[in-house]
N, C-alpha and C positions, 0 to 999 in steps of 0.2 A: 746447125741449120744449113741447111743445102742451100746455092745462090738458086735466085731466081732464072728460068730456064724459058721466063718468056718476057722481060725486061731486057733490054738490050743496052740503055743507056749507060752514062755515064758511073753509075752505080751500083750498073746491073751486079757485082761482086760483093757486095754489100745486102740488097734485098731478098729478101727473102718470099716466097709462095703463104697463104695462111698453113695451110697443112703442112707446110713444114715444123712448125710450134711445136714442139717434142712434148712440155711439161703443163700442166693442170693449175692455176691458184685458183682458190674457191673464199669464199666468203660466207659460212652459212650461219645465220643468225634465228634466234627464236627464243621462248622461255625457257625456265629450267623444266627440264625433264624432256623436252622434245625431242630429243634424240640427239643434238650437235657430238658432242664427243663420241656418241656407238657411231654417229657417221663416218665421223674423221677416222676413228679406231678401224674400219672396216678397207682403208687403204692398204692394210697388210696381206689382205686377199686376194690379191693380185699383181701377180710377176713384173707390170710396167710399173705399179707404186709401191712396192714390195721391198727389204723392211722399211717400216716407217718409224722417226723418232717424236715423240709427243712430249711436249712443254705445257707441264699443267700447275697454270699460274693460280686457278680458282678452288683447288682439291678436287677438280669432278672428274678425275680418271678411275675412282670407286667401283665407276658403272661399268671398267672395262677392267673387274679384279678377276671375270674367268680368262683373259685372254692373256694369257705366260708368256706368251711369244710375241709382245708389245714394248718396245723400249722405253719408259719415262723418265724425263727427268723434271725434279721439283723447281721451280725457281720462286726466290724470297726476294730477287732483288732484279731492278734494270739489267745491270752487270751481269746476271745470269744471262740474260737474252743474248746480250754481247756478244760476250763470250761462246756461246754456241752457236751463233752465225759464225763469229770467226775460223772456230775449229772446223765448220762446215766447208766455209770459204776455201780455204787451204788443204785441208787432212782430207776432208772427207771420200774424195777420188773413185765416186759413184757407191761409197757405200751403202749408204741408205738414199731411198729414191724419194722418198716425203718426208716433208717435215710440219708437222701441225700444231698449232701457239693455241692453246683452251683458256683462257679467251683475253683477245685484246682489250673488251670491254674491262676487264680487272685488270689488267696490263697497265692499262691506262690510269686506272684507280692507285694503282702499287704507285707507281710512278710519280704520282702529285703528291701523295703522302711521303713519299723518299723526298723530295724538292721542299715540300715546307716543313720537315724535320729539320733542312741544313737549315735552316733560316729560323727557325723556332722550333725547338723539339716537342712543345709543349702546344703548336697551332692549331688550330682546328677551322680557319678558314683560309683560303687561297687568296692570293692576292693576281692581280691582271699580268703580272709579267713570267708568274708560276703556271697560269694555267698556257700563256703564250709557250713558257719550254716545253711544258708536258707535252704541248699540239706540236713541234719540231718534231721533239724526241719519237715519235709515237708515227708520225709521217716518214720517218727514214728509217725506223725498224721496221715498217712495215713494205716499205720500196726495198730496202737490202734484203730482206727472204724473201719476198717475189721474185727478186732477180737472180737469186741462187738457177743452177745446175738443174735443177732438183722440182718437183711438186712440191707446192705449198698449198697448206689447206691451216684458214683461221676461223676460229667461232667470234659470236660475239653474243650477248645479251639481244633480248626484245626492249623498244623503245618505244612505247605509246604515245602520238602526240593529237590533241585535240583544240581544233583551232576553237577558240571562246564564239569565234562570228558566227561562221556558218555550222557549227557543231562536225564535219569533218574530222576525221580521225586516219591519222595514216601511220603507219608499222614501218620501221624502220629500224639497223642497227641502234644498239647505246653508246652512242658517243658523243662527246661536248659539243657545242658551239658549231666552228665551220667540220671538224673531224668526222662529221655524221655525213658529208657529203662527198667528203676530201678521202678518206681510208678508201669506202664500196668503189671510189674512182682508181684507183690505184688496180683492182682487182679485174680479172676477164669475167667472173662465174660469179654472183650476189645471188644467195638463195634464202626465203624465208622459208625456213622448219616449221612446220604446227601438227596438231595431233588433233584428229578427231574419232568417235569411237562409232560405229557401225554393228550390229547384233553383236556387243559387247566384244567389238575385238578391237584393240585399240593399232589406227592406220596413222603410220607418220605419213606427209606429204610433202615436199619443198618444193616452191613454186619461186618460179625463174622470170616470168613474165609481171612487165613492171604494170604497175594500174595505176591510178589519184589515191589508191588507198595501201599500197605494199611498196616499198620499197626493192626493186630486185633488175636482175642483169643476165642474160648471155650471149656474149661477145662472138662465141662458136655458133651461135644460129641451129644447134643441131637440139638442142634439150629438152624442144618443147617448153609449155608454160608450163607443167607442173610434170613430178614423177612421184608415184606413188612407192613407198618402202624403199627406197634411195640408200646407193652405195656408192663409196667411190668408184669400184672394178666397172661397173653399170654406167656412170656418166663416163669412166675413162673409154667405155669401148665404143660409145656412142659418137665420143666424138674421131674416136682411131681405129672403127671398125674393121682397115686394112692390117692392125697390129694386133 
């Protein structure tokens, strides 16, 4: 990041401009089939996010079995994730420009089932101090690949919630407890995916702008509330239409 060029203070070597921001996190959440994964997958299509590596924790990299030229790897365990941020961290030396986790929502899932297997292999319900590591564990994988070099782009699950009072219903990432407020904050881009279909052609849309009833974010001000047939190359040029 280039120093600030109109800050003079104390720190002025340290601050930075916004459009200095080189790299992209994203957050896009919605149900199965909305597109989350063809989104992510579509970071390969352009030079600034171009290759990109995909950690598909839920099986749903299926939908991107025509794209050859998409690197996956499987992960069965925490340790997976680890582990490839690290060699990220260290090795990686600009080689891949994104990295995309399908999805945290199972991430998170994997991860409480690894936690109360050490404790009982045989558990089936969580206890308070299991679901407390899971929310650590789940809060600093997601801070440590944001903070990488690199674009990061994470899916998540849709999470319907309806309050019993006033019948309200608001859309939100799936995630426990504080994590449903705590992850989208960590992130610049929170988008809700959905599909609806128009003289039978079926239109994804992700919508950026927050309301009482969606959950969503953009930090870059440049997005718009909603984009219709959304790509990574698309929101990337939008917001570095200089690059």
């Amino acid at each position: 990041m280039a120093p600030s060029q109109v800050n003079k203070g104390p720190l002025a070597d340290r601050v930075t401009t916004p459009d200095a921001i080189n790299f992209l996190n994203v957050l896009a959440y919605g149900l199965f089939g909305s597109g989350k994964t063809t989104l992510a997958g579509t970071a390969q299509d352009h030079p600034m996010t171009s290759p990109i590596l995909m950690l598909d924790v839920e099986g749903g990299t299926t939908t991107l079995r025509h794209r050859k030229d998409i690197d996956v790897i499987q992960v069965r365990s925490i340790g997976d994730v680890v582990d490839v941020h690290n060699t990220l961290r260290t090795d990686n030396d600009g080689f891949y420009k994104t990295v995309a986790i399908d999805s945290l929502s199972e991430l998170h899932d994997l991860d409480m089932r690894e936690i109360m297997r050490r404790r009982d292999p045989n558990a089936d319900v969580a206890q308070i101090q299991e679901w407390g590591q899971a929310r650590n564990h789940m809060r600093k994988i997601v801070r440590a690949y944001r903070d990488l070099p690199m674009n990061t782009i994470f899916t998540a699950q849709l999470d319907i919630d309806k309050d019993n009072i006033t019948g309200a219903i608001q859309y939100s990432p799936s995630f426990s407890g504080k994590l449903k407020t705590e992850l989208p904050g960590f992130i610049d881009i929170v988008g809700y995916l959905y599909t609806t279909i128009e003289e039978e052609e079926i239109i994804r849309t992700i919508q950026f702008g927050q309301t009482r009833r969606v959950m969503a974010k953009d930090r870059t001000g440049v997005l718009g509330g909603k984009l219709d047939s959304p790509t990574i190359p698309m929101m990337w040029d939008m917001i570095h239409p200089a690059k």
